[in-house]
N, C-alpha and C positions, 0 to 999 in steps of 0.2 A: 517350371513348378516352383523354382525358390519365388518367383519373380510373384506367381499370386500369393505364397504363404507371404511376402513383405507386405503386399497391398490388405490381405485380409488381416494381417495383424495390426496395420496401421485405422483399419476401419473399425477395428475394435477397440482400441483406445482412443478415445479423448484428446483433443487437438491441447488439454493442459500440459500434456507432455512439454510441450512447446515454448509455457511462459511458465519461468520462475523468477519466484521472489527471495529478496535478500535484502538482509538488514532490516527488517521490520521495525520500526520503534515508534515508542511514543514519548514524549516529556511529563514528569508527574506531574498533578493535579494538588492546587491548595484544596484546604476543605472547603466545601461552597462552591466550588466550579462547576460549569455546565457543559462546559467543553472542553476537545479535547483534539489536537491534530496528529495524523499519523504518518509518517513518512516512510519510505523505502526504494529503492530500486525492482523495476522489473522490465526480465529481460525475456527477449522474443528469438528462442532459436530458430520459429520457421519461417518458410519462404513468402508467408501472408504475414500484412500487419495484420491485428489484432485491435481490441478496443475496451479497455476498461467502463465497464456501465457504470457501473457501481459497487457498495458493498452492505453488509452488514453485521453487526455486532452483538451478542447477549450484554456487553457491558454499555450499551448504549442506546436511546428511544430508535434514532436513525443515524448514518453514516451519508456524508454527501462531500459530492467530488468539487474540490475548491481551486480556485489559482488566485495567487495574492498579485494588484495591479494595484501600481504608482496614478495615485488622482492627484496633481499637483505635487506635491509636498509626504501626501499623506499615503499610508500603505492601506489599500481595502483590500477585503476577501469576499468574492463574486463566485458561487457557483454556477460551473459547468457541466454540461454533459456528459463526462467521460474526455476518457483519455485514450491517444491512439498512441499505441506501441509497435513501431516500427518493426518491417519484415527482418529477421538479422539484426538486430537493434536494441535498444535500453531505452526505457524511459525513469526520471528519477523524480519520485515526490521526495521535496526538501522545502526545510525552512525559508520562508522568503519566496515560496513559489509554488508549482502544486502539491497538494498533501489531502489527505482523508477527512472531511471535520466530524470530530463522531460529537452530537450532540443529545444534550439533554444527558450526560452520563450518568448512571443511576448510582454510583461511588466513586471518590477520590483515587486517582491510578497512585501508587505509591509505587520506590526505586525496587525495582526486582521483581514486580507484577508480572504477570503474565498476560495479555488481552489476544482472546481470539477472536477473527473474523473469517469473512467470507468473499471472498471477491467476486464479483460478475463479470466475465466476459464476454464479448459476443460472436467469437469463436470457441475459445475455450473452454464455454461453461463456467462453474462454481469454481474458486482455487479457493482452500482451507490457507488462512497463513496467520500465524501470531506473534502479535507485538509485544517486545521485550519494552518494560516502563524503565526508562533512564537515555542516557547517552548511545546512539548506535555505537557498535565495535569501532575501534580504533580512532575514533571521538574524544578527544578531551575535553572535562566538564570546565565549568567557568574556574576550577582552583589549577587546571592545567592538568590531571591527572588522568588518567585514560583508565577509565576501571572494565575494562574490560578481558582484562589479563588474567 
C-alpha cells in the first residue's frame, strides 16, 4: 500500500520537483541597452537527465539559450538549443560560457531589480525562477566587495 501511495504521489507532482535553480542573476543594464544575459546554476536531483528548452521573460521581447565560443582571438555568442542537465548532476550558466540572452529588454535592469522568468523543460515543464540584477551571492563586484551580506 505505501509502495502505491509513493508511485501515485510521484505521479502527481511534476518531475520540477527534481530541477532547481540557484543563484539566479543578472548584471545591470546601461540605459540604451538591448540586452541582457542571465546566469545561474541548475541542479538535477533525479535519475533522468533533463533538458532546458528554453525560457521566457515579461522584462524581455524573447530569451534564448546562448554559449560563448573562442573564434580565433575573439569571444562569439552562438545560440543553442538547450541545455542538458545531467541525471544527479548541475549544470552552470556563467559568464564566459552558457547563459540566458534576454533580448530586445524593454528597460534598463538596475542593482537590486527583481527579473522574473520562466524556464522550459522537457521533462520538468515550466520552472518559475527570478533573477536578482547585480553580483550573484558571494561574488565580489569589480571594487572587491561582496554585497550580498
Amino acid at each position: 500500500m505505501r509502495y502505491l501511495v509513493s508511485v501515485l504521489a510521484l505521479a502527481a507532482f511534476p518531475a520540477w520537483a527534481q530541477v532547481q535553480v540557484e543563484n539566479a542573476w543578472i548584471r545591470p543594464t546601461p540605459p540604451g541597452a538591448k540586452i541582457a544575459a542571465g546566469y545561474m546554476v541548475i541542479r538535477n536531483s533525479g535519475a533522468a537527465a533533463d533538458r532546458l528548452l528554453g525560457a521566457s521573460s515579461p522584462a524581455a521581447e524573447k530569451v534564448q539559450t546562448h554559449v560563448t565560443v573562442k573564434d580565433g582571438e575573439i569571444l562569439r555568442m552562438r545560440e543553442v538549443k538547450g541545455y542538458e542537465i545531467p541525471a544527479g548532476g548541475r549544470f552552470e550558466l556563467k559568464p564566459g560560457g552558457a547563459h540566458l540572452m534576454l533580448v530586445n529588454i524593454k528597460a534598463p535592469l538596475a542593482q537590486g531589480q527583481k527579473v522574473p522568468a520562466t524556464l522550459r523543460f522537457e521533462k520538468a515543464g515550466e520552472v518559475k525562477v527570478e533573477f536578482s540584477v547585480g553580483q550573484p551571492a558571494g561574488k565580489p563586484d569589480a571594487s572587491g566587495h561582496d554585497h550580498a551580506h
